[in-house]
N, C-alpha and C positions, 0 to 999 in steps of 0.2 A: 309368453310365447307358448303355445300345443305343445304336448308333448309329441304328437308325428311331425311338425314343424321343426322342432331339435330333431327328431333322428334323422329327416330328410336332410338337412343341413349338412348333419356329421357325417352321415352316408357319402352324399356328394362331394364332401374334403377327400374322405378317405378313398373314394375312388378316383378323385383327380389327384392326390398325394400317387398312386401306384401309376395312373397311366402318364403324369409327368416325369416319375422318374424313370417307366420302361421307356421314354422316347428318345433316339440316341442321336446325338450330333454327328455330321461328318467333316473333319475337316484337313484340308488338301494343304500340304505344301510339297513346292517344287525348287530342286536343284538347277540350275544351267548353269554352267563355269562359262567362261567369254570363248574359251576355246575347247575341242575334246581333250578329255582329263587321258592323258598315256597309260593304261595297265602293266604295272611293271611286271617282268619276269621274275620266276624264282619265289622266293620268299619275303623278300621285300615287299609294301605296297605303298599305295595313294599316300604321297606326303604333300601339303597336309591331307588329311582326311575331309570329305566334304560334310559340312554341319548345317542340316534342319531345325530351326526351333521353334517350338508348338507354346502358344498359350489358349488355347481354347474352354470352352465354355465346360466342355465334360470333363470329369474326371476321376474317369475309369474304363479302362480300355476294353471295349469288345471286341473288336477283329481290328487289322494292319492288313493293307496290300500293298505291295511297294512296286513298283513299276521301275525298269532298269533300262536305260537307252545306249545299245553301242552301236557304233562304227561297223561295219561289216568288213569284214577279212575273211580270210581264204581259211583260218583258222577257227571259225566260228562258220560251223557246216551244220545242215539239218536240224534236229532240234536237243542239242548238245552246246552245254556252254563251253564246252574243251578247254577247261580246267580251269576256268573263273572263279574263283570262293569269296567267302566275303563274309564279312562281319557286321551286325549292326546295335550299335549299342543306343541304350536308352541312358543320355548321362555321358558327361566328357570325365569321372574320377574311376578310378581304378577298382573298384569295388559295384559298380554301374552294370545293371542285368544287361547279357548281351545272348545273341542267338547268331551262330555260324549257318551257312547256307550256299548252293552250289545253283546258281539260277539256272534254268532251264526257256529255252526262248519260246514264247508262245505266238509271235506274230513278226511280221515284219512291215516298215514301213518306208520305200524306197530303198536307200543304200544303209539303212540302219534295221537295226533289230533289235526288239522289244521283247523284256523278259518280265512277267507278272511271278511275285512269290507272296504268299499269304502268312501271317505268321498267328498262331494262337499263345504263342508261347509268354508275351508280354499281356497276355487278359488278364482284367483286375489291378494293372499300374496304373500310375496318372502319367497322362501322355504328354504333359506340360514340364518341358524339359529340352535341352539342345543333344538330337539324336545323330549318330556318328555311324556314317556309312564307311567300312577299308575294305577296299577288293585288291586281290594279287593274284596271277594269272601264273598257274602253275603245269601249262598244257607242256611246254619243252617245244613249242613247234616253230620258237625264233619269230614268229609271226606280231606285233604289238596291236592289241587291242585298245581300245578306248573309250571312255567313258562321254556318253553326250548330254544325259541328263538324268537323274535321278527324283521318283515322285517317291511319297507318302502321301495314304491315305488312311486317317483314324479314325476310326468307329469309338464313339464314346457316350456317356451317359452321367450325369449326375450325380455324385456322391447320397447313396441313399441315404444316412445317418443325417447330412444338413439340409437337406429335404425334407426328410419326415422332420426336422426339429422347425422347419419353417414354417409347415402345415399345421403341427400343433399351436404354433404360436398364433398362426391365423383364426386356428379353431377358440385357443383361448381369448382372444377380443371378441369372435364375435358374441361368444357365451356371456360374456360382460356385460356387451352392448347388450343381446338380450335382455339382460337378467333387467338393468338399469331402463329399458322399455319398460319392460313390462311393472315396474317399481311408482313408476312416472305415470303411466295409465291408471295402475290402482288406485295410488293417490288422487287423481283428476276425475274418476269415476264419483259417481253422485251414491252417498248412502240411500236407499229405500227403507222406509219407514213402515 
């Protein structure tokens, strides 16, 4: 094999080893309970808690946007979640990274109201795991909210380290096969006298 034939080669690994693992997955799961989930009042909340669980292809999280569907009430005015909070864990154990959060509604849809929240705070976990939404409704307005649906959506990507450890291994067959061509030619090649 040329020696610009090798570096063409390994050139073209190494640049598909980086633009494989910059390419990120997106993938969607969705809550729907059979009926709207009650936001409790107080400090209590959502028993049980509703559970997403992701096995996806990426894993390592670049962004989260979670999309939250309530019920409209008189309680939930303009663009104010009037005292919604919520928890969202990655992980059902007690030691499981979690991020608190106060949604804010960004659209509506009929008699429901749709709240978008982004989260950077889980970049760099692996998203493959059963993720645990608790919201409790601490507005005081006697009013009961409720939950109609709950999305996740993960941005993910490829653990680089078994990536690159895939591409070298690719590199090293084909060096091989190379090497074992070019071995087989020599030999079959006619000496000149």
């Amino acid at each position: 094999m040329k020696k610009h034939t090798k570096q063409t080669v390994l050139s073209g690994l190494v640049a598909a080893m980086f633009s494989f693992s910059a390419s990120a997955a997106l993938d969607i799961q969705t809550y729907t309970p059979a009926s709207t989930l009650p936001i409790p009042q107080g400090g209590s909340s959502l028993t049980p808690a509703p559970e997403l669980t992701f096995n996806s292809a990426g894993s390592v999280i670049t962004s989260i946007e979670m999309f939250l569907t309530f019920n409209d009430s008189s309680s939930l005015t303009g663009n104010s979640s009037s005292g919604i909070q919520g928890l969202l864990d990655l992980g059902i154990g007690s030691s499981s990274p979690y991020v608190s959060f106060s949604p804010v509604a960004t659209s509506r849809s009929g008699a429901e109201r749709i709240y978008d929240v982004t989260f950077s705070s889980f970049n760099g976990d692996n998203p493959n795991n059963t993720w645990v939404l608790d919201l409790y409704d601490n507005s005081g307005s006697g009013m009961e909210n409720g939950l109609v649906s709950w999305q996740l959506d993960v941005s993910s990507v490829p653990e680089p380290v078994n990536e690159a450890l895939g591409v070298f291994g690719l590199l090293f067959a084909v060096v091989i096969v190379a090497r074992r061509r070019a071995k087989k030619l020599a030999a079959n090649r006619p000496v000149r006298g």
